[in-house]
C-alpha positions as CSV (number, residue, x, y, z in Angstrom):
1,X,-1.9,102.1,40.8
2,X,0.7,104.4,39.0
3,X,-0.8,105.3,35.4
4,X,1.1,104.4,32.5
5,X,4.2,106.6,31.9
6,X,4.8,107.7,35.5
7,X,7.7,105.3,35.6
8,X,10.5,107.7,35.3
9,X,12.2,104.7,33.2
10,X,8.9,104.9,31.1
11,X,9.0,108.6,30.1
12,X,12.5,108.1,29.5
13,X,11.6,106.0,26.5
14,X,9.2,108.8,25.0
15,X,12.0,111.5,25.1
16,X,13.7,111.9,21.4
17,X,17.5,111.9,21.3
18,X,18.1,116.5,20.0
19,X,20.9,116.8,18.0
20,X,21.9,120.2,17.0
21,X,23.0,120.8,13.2
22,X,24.5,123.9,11.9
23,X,23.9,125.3,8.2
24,X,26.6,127.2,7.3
25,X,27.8,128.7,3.9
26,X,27.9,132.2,1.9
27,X,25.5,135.5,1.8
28,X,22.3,134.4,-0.3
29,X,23.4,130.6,-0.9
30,X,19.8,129.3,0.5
31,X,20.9,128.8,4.4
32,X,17.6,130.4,5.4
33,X,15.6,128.5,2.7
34,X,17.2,125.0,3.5
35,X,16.1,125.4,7.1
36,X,12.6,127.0,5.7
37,X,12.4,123.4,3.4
38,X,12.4,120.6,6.0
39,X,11.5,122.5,9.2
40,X,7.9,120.5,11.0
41,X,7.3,123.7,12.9
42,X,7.3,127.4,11.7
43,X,10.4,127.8,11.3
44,X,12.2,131.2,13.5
45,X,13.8,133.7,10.9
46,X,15.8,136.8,11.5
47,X,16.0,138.0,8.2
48,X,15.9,142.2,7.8
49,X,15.8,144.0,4.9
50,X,18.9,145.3,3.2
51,X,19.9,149.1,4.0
52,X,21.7,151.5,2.3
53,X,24.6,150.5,5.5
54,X,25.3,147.4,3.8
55,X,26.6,148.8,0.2
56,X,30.4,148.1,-0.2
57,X,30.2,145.6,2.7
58,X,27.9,142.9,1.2
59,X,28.8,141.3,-2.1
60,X,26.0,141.4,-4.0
61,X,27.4,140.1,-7.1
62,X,25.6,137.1,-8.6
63,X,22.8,137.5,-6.1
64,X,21.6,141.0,-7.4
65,X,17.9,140.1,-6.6
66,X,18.4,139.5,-2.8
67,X,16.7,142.2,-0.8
68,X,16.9,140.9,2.7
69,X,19.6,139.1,5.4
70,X,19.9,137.0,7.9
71,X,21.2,138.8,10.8
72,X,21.5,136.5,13.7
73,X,20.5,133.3,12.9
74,X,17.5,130.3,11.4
75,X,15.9,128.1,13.3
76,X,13.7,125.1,12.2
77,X,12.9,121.7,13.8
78,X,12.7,118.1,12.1
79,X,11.8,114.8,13.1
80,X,14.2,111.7,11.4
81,X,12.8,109.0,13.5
82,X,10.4,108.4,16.5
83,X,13.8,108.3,18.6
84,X,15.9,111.4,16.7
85,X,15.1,115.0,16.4
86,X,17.3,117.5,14.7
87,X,17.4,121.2,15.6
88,X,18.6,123.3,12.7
89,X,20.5,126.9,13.2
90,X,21.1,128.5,10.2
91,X,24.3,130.7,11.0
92,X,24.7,134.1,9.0
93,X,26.7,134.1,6.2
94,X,28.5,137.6,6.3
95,X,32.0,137.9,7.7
96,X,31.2,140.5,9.8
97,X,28.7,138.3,11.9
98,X,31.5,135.4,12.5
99,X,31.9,136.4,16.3
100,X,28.5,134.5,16.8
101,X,29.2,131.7,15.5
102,X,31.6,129.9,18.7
103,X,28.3,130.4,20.5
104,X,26.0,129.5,18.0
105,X,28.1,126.2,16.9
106,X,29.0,125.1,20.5
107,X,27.6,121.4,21.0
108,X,26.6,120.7,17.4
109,X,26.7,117.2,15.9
110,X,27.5,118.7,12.6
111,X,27.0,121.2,10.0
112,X,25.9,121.5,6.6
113,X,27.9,124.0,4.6
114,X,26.0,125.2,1.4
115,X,27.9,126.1,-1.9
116,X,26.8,128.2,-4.6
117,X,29.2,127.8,-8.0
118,X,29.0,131.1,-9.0
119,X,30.5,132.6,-5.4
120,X,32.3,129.0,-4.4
121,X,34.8,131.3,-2.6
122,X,31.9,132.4,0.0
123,X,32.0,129.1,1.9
124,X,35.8,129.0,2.3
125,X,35.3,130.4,5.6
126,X,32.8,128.2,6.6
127,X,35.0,125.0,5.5
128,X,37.8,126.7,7.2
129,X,36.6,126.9,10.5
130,X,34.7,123.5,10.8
131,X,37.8,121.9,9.4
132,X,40.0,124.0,12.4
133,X,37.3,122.6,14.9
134,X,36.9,119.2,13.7
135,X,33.2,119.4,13.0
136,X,31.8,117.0,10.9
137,X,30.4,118.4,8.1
138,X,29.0,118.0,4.7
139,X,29.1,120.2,1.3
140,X,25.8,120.3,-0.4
141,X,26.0,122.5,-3.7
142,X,23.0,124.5,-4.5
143,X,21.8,124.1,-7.3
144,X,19.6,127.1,-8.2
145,X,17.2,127.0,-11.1
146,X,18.3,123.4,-11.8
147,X,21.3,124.5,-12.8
148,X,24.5,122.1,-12.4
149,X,27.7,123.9,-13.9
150,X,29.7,122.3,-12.0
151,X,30.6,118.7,-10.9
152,X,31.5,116.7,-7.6
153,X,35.1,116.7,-7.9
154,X,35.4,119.8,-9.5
155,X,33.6,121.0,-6.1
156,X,36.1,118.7,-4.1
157,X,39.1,119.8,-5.7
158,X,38.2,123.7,-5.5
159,X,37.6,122.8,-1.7
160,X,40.3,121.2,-1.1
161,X,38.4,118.9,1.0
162,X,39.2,115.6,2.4
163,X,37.6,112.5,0.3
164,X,35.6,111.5,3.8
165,X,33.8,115.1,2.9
166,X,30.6,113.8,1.4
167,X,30.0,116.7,-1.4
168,X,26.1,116.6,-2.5
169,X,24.2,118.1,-5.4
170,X,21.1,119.6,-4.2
171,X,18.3,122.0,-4.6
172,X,17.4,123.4,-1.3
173,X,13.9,124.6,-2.1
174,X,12.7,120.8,-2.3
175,X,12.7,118.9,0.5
176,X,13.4,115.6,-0.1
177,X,16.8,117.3,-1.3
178,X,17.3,119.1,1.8
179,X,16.3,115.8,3.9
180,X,18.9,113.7,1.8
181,X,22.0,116.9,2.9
182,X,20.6,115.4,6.4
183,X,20.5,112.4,6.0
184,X,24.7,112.3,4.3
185,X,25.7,114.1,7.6
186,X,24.4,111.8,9.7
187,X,25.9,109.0,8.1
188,X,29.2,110.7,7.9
189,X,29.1,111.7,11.7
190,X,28.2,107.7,12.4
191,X,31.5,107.0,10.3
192,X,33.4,109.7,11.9
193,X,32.3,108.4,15.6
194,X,33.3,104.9,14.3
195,X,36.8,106.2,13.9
196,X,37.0,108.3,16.6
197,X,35.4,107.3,20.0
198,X,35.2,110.7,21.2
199,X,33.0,112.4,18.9
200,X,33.4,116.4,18.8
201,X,31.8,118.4,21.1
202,X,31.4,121.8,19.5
203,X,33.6,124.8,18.9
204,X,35.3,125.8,22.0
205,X,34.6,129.6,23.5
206,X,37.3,131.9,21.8
């Protein structure tokens, strides 16, 4: 008599649907904390402490306190439901680490792009290339030290993002904030596959 589960049809019912979900934004917006937040499992980091190499090419203005930097990539793990998994890569901010991110972005559902008000330009590259690739995506502002200078549509407008953008107040250290950034992406990738039947697969390979 075959034990329960070796139906090949049976195990197929105990494997979770992965979905891969990019967090994107700016140098020191909370990428690597986001990912840190909500992750089940230790979550991989490859952060490396700041050297003297880095003055004049990283922007440390309004993060003066950062020390460290991600430079490849985050990794964390969360469970939504018993049938959904999401696997987070936090991609490095810095320009100078964008030729990672075709391969680091290929196959994701979606992506999370995190905003800070006081450097809102360092996401435009971010916006910019999940707009160019038709990644779904959603903007959640950080707010750091419970500090919200800045509204929605102010956000919106300064983005120049499409009304379907969902654009989310959050504070990535807590995670029922982090979960909620999530949980608006998913929703807006069900509305997006709704409209379009052919749901994007990734950035292509430059």
């Amino acid at each position: 008599m075959a034990s329960k589960g070796s139906d090949p049809a049976d195990r197929a019912e105990l494997v979770p649907t992965a979905v891969k979900i990019i967090v994107a934004g700016g140098f020191g917006v909370g990428k690597t904390t986001l990912v840190g937040s909500v992750s089940e499992v230790p979550p991989l980091e490859t952060e490396e402490y700041m050297t003297q190499a880095s003055v004049g090419v990283d922007d440390l203005a309004g993060v003066e306190n950062k020390h460290t930097t991600t430079v490849a990539m985050d990794f964390g793990r969360i469970t939504i439901s018993a049938d959904l998994v999401l696997y987070l890569f936090g991609a490095p901010g810095q320009e100078r680490f964008l030729f990672m991110w075709n391969d680091l972005v290929y196959g994701a559902l979606g992506a999370v792009v995190l905003a800070d008000t006081r450097r809102l330009e360092d996401c435009f590259l971010s916006v910019d290339f999940f707009e160019r690739y038709d990644i779904p995506f959603v903007v959640g502002v950080n707010c750091f030290h419970g500090v919200r200078d800045c509204g929605i549509e102010d956000v919106r407008a300064a983005l120049d993002l499409d009304d379907s953008v969902p654009v989310i107040l959050c504070d990535v250290r807590e995670l029922s904030s982090s979960k909620d950034l999530l949980l608006a992406l998913l929703e807006s990738v069900q509305s997006k596959a709704r409209a379009d039947p052919l749901p994007a697969a990734g950035a292509p390979v430059a």
